[in-house]
N, C-alpha and C positions, 0 to 999 in steps of 0.2 A: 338708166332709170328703171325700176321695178315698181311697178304699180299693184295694189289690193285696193279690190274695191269691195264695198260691206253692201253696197244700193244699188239695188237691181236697176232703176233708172239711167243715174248715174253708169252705169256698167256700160249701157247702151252707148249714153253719151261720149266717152272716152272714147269707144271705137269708130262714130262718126265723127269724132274729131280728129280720125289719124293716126292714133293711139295703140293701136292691136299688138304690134310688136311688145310694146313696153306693160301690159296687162299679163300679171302670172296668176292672180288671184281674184276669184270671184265666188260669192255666195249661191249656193244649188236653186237660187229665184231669179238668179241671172241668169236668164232666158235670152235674150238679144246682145246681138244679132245672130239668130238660128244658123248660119254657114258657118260661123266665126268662134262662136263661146267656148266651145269644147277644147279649145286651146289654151284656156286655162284653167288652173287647180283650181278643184272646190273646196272652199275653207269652212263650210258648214251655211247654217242656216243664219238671217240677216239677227234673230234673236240669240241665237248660240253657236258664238263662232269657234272655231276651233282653233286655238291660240298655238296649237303644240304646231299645227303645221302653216300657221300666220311665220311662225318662228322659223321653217324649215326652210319657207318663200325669203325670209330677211328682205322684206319690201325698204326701199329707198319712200315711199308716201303711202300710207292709209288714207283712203276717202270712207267717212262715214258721215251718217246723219243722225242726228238728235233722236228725232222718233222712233225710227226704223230702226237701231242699234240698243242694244245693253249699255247703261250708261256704265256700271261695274265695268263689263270689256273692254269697255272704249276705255275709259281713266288707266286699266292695266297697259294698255296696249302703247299709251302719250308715256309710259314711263321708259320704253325703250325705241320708239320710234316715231315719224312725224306723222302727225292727223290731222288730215283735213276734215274738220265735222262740220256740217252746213245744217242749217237750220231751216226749211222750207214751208212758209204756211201761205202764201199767196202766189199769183201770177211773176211780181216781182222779185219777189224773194228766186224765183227760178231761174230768172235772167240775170240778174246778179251774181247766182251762183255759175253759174256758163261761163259768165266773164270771169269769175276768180277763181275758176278750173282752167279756161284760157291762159290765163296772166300766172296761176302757178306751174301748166305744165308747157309754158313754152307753144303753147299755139294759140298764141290772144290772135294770131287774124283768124285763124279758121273759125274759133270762135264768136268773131264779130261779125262773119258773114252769117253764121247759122243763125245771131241774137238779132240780127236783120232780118232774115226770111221768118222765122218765129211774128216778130213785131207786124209786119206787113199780113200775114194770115189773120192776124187774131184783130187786126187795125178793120180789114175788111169786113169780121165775123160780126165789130162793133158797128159799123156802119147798115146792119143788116137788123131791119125792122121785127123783131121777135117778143111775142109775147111772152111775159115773164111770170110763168104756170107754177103754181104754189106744190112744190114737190118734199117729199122726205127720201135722202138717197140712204142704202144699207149694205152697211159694210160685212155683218155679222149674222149668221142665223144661232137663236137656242143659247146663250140670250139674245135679243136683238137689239142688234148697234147699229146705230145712223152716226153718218159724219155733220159736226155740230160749225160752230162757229171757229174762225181761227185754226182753220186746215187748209190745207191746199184742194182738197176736193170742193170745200165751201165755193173758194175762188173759182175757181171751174165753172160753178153749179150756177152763178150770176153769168159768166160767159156763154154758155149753153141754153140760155134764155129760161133759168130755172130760180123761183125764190124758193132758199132755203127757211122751211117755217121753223129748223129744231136750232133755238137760237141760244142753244149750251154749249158751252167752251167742247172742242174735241170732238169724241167721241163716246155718247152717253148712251144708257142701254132707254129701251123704248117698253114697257107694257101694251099690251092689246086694249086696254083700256084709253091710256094718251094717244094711241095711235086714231082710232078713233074719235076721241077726241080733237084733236089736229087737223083731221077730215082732209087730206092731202089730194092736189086735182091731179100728182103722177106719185106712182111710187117706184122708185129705180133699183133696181136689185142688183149687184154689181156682180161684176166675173170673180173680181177677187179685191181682199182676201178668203173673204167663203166664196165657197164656188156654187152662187146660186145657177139653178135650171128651170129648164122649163116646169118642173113637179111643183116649184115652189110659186107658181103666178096663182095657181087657183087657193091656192090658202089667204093671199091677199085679196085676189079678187071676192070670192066670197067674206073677208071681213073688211072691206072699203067696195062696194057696190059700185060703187059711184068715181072711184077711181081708175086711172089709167095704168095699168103695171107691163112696167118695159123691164125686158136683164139688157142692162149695157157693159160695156166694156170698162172696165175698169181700169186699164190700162191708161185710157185716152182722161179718166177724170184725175189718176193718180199719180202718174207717171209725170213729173218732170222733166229735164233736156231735151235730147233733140224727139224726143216721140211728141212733144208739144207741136210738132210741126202739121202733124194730121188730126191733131185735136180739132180744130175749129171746122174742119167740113165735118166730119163726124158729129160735131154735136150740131148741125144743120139737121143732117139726116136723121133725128132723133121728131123732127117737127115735119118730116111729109110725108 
């Protein structure tokens, strides 16, 4: 079996699933796991990938996903070989995908153990009395995009004891005017896909006074499979 993976999360996941040997392809945003990745070819970026040397890999499965992927590439890509495309916009949709990455490549237990310790984290995180702080998270600077309704960060942003007030499908760009307007009690700046820093808290904080602006990890709100497993202390530690 010859694995390409297009999803950087995903990427992660195959390897804590036991997977490593059979992974020859991975996109330059597949970062995890740092000891390990460099063991397979880079096939380009999760927007443009590099078909010529998709082709040179001849993968036995393509893993991609809806969003993260060119829908062009992927459609080229199902005409010579097999694709797993998943579709990810909630907490469950994640766990379902684990299991039908389980159950396609031959390791549904390991699988079902990881979608247990997942479930048992996030079971606890819900049993934990959190205020639910009217936030807008941003994914984008210049223009500015916040993650809307009907994402996987939304779902997150309810876990992490955060109400999403930007109630637009996606990802919709934001003026300084509705920002304002919206009057948010956090503003979350994320690591990625803009790589907000510390330069960028005083432009919010001077135009939301009255707001709280944190840069979080964007990993922990974006990031599906097994990096879900540290999601839920993480977004504890966002509240002390």
């Amino acid at each position: 079996m010859k694995i390409v993976c297009a999803v950087p999360s995903i990427t992660e996941l195959l390897y804590d699933l036991g997977l490593a040997q059979y992974v020859v392809g991975r996109t330059k945003f597949c970062i995890h796991p740092h000891n390990q990745i460099d063991e397979a070819s880079v096939i380009g970026g999760t927007k443009n990938l590099n078909i010529k040397k998709i082709q040179e890999l001849n993968p036995s499965i393509i893993i991609a996903n809806k969003e993260e992927n060119s829908k062009d590439q992927i459609e080229l890509l199902k005409q010579k070989y097999e694709v797993l495309l998943t579709e990810i916009d909630n907490y469950r949709d994640a766990i379902n995908t684990i299991r039908l990455i389980g159950n396609r490549l031959n390791c549904a237990i390991e699988a079902s153990v990881l979608i247990k310790r997942i479930e048992q984290e996030f079971k606890a995180l819900s049993n934990i009395n959190t205020r639910n702080h009217n936030a807008i998270y941003f994914i984008w600077n210049n223009p500015m995009m916040c993650a809307g309704n009907n994402t996987y960060i939304n779902s997150m942003l309810a876990y992490a004891g955060f109400n999403n007030i930007i109630k637009t499908d996606r990802y919709p760009e934001l003026k300084e005017s509705e920002l304002k307007m919206h009057s948010p009690e956090y503003v979350l700046l994320s690591s990625e896909p803009y790589p907000f820093k510390e330069k960028h808290i005083k432009y919010f904080e001077q135009l939301l006074p009255n707001a709280k602006v944190l840069l979080v990890d964007g990993e922990m709100f974006s990031w599906y499979g097994s990096r879900m497993l540290k999601a839920p202390k993480y977004f504890l530690s966002l509240h002390s």
